[in-house]
C-alpha positions as CSV (number, residue, x, y, z in Angstrom):
1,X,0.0,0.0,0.0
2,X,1.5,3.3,-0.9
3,X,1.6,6.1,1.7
4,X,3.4,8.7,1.0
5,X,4.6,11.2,3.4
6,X,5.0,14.7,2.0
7,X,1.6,14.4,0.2
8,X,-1.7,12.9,-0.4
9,X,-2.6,9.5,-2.5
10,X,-5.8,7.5,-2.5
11,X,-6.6,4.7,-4.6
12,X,-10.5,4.9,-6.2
13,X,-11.2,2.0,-8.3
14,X,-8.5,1.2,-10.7
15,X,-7.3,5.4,-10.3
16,X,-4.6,6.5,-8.5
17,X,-4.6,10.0,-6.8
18,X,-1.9,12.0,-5.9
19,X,-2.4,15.8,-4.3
20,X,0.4,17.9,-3.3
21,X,-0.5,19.2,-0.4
22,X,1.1,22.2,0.9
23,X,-1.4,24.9,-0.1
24,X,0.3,27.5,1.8
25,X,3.2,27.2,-0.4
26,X,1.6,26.9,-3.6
27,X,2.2,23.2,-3.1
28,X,6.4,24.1,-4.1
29,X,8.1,21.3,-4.1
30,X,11.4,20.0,-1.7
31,X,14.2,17.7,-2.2
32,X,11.9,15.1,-0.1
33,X,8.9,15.4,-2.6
34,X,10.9,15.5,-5.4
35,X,12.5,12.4,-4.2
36,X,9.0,10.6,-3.0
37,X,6.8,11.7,-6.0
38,X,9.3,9.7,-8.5
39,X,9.5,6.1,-6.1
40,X,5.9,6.7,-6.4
41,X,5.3,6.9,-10.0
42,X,7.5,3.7,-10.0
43,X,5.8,2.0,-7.4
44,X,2.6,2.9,-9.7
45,X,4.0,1.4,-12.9
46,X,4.3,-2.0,-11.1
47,X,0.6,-2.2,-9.2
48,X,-1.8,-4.1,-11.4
49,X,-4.6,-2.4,-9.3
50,X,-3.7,1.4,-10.5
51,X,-4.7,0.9,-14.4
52,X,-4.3,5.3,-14.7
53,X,-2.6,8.0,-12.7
54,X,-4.2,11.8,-11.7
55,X,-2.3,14.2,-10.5
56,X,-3.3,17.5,-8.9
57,X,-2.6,20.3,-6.4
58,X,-4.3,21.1,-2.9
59,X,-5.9,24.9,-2.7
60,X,-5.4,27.5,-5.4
61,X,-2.5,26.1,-6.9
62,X,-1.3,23.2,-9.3
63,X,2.3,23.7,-8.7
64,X,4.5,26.4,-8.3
65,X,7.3,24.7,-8.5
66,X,11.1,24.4,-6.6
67,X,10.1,26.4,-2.7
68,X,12.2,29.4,-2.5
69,X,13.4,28.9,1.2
70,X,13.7,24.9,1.2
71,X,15.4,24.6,-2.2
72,X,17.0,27.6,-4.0
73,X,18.1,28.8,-1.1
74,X,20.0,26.1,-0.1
75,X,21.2,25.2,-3.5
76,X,23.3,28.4,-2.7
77,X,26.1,26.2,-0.5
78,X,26.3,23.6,-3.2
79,X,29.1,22.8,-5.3
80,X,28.7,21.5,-9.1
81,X,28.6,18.1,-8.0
82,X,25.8,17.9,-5.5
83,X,23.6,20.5,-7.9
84,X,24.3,17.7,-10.8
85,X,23.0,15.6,-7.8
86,X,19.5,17.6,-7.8
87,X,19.2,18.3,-11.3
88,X,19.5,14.6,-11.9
89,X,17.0,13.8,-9.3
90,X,14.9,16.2,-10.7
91,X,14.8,14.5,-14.3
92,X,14.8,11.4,-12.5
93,X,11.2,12.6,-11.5
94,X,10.0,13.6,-15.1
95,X,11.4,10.0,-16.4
96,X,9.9,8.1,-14.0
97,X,6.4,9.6,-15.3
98,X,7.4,9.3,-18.6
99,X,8.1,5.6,-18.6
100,X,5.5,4.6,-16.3
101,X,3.3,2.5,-18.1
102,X,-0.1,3.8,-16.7
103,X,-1.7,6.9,-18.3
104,X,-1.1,10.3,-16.7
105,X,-3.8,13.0,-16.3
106,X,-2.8,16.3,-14.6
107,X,-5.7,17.9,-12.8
108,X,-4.7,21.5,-13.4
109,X,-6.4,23.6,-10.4
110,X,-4.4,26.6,-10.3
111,X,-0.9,28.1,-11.0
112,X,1.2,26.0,-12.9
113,X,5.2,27.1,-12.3
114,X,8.1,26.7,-13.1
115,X,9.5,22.7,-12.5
116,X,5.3,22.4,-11.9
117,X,4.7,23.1,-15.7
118,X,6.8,20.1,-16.4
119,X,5.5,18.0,-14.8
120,X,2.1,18.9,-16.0
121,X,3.9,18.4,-19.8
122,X,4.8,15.1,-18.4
123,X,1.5,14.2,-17.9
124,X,-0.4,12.2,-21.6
125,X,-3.3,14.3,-20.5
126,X,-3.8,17.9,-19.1
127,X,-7.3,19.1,-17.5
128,X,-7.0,22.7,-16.4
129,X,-9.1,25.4,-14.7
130,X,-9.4,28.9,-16.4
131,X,-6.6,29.9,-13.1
132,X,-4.0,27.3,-14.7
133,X,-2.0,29.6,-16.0
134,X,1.1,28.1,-17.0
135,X,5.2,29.8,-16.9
136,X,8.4,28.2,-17.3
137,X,9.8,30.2,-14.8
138,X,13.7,29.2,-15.3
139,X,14.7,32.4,-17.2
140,X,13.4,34.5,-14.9
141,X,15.7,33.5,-12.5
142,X,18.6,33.5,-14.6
143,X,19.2,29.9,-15.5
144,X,18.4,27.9,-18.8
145,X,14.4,27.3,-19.8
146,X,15.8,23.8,-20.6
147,X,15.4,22.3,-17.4
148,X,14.0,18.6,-16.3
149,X,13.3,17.7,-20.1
150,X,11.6,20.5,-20.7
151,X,13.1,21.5,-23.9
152,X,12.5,18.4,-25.2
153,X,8.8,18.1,-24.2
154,X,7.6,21.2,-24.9
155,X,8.4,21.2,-28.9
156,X,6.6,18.2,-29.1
157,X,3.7,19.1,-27.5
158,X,2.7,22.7,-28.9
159,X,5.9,23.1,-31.9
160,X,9.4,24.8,-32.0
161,X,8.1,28.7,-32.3
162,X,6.1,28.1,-29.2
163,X,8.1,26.2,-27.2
164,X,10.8,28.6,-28.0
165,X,8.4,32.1,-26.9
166,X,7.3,30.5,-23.9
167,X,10.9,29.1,-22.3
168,X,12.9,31.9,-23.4
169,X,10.9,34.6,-22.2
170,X,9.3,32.5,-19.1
171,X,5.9,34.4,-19.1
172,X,2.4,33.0,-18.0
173,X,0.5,32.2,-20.6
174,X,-3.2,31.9,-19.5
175,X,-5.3,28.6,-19.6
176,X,-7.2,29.8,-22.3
177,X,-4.4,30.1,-24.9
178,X,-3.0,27.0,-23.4
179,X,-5.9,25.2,-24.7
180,X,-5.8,27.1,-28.0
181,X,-2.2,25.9,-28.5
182,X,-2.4,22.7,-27.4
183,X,-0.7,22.7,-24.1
184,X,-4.0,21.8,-22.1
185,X,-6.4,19.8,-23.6
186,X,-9.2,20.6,-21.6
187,X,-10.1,24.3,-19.6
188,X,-13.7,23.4,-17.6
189,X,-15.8,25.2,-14.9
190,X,-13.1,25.8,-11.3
191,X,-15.0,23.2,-9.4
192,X,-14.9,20.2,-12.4
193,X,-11.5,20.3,-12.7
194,X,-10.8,17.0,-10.6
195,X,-14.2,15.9,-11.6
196,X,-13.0,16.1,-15.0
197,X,-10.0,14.4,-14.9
198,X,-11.0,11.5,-12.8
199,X,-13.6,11.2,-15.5
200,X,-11.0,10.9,-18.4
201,X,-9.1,8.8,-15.8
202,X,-11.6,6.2,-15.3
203,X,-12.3,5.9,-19.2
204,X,-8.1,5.3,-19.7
205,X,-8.6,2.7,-16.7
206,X,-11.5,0.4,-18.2
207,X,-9.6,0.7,-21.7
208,X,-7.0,-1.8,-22.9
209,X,-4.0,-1.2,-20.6
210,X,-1.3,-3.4,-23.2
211,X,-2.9,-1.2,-25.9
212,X,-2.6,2.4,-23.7
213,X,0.9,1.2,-23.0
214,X,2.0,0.4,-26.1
215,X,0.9,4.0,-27.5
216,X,2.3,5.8,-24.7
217,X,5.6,4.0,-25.4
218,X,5.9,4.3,-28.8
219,X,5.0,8.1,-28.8
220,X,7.9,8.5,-26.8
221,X,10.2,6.2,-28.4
222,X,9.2,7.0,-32.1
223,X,10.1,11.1,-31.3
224,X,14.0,9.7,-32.5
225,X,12.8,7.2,-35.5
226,X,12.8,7.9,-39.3
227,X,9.5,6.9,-41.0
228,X,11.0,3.4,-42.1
229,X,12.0,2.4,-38.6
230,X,8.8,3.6,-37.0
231,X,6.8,1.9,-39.5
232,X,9.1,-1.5,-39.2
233,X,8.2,-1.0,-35.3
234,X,4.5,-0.5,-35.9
235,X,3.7,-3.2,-37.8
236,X,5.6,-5.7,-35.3
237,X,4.0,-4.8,-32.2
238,X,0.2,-4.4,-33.7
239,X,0.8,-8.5,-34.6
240,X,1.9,-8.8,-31.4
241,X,-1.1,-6.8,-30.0
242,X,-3.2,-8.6,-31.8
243,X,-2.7,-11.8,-30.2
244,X,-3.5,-10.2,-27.0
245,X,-6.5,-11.6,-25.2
246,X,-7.8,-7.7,-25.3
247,X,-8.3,-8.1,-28.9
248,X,-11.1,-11.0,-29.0
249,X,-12.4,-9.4,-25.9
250,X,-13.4,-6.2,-28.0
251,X,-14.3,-8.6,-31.2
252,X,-16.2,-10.3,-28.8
253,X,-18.3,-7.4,-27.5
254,X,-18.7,-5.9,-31.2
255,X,-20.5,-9.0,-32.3
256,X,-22.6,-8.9,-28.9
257,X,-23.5,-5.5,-29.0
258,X,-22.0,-4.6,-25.4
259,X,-19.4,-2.5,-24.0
260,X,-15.9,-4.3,-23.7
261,X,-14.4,-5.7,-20.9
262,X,-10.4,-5.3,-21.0
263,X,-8.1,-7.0,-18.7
């Protein structure tokens, strides 16, 4: 059973629920929920039970990203190898939710900032509220908008002349244009944000979860492929798919005129 110590996580149905929970700090981030959130997400790949992931923030905030007085500050008496240290173990984080085989929805409540907004890009799916205003903060403080893989997630997910406005200047950009250039994929009502995403969360959990997996990998993995090797990797894992018990079970319901059951 997962219980975590620096914030919340209930398990409802085949969903897994994680709220950072320090609304009086915007729900910033320390070294210890840095480190806890990623042997989390792990932990999550391996449970059968958890089939998708939401993540989302306590009070008016998502996210706001490394805490001023228990990070930054501190990263001050560091030398270059212990701030490689963090920096890894910051990655670490965005890796872990990027190879975790369950799908990811990020329940966007409020401010989204700074190591926060990646790891909302992290997550396959991105519910917001019209507050979710979104910055990648990291210029703003003098250090290099490519930070925890955002750089490379951020192209992929709204294109290059985006990407590049929004890291190199490091402004908000509101929910609304979010949505409009693909960042978020939803903006609903303040008080159906969670309601929303546990929605989406429960469709990805009764939907094939070797099929979800697959297309989660292979989005990732096909980023570095030419059109031949992506194609020679297609066709080889849909005939593997194929004979996948998942397969008949939809075939199955088709021909039955009822709603699949996946395993």
């Amino acid at each position: 059973m997962i219980k975590p110590q620096n914030f919340q996580f209930e398990l409802r149905g085949g969903v897994g629920i994680i709220t950072l929970d320090r609304p009086d700090r915007l729900n910033a981030l320390t070294f210890e929920v840095y480190r806890e959130l990623k042997e989390v997400f792990l932990q999550l790949d391996r449970q059968a039970e958890v089939r998708s992931i939401v993540i989302t923030g306590a009070g008016r905030a998502f996210c706001s990203g490394g805490d001023v007085e228990d990070i930054i500050g501190a990263l001050f008496a560091r030398g270059f190898q212990d701030l490689l240290e963090f920096t890894r173990a910051t990655g670490d984080l965005i890796l872990a939710m990027l190879e975790c085989r369950k799908p990811i929805v990020g329940a966007l409540n409020g401010t989204v900032a700074g190591a926060g907004a990646v790891i909302a890009s992290a997550c396959d799916f991105r519910v917001a509220g019209p507050k979710a205003k979104i910055a990648f903060l990291f210029t703003k403080v003098g250090l290099s908008g490519a930070d925890m893989g955002a750089s490379w997630l951020l192209p992929r997910i709204v294109g290059m002349g985006r990407a590049t406005e929004i890291l190199m200047l490091g402004d908000f950009v509101p929910a609304e244009e979010a949505q409009r250039i693909g960042l978020y994929h939803r903006v609903v009502e303040q008080d159906q944000v969670l309601d929303q995403a546990l929605e989406l969360a429960e469709r990805l959990a009764r939907g094939p979860a070797f099929g979800l997996e697959i297309t989660k990998k292979l989005l990732l993995r096909e980023a570095h492929m030419d059109v031949r090797s992506a194609m020679a990797t297609e066709v080889e894992i849909q005939a593997a798919c194929m004979l996948h018990p998942d397969f008949r079970s939809a075939y199955e319901a088709f021909k039955e005129k009822r709603t699949p059951v996946f395993q």
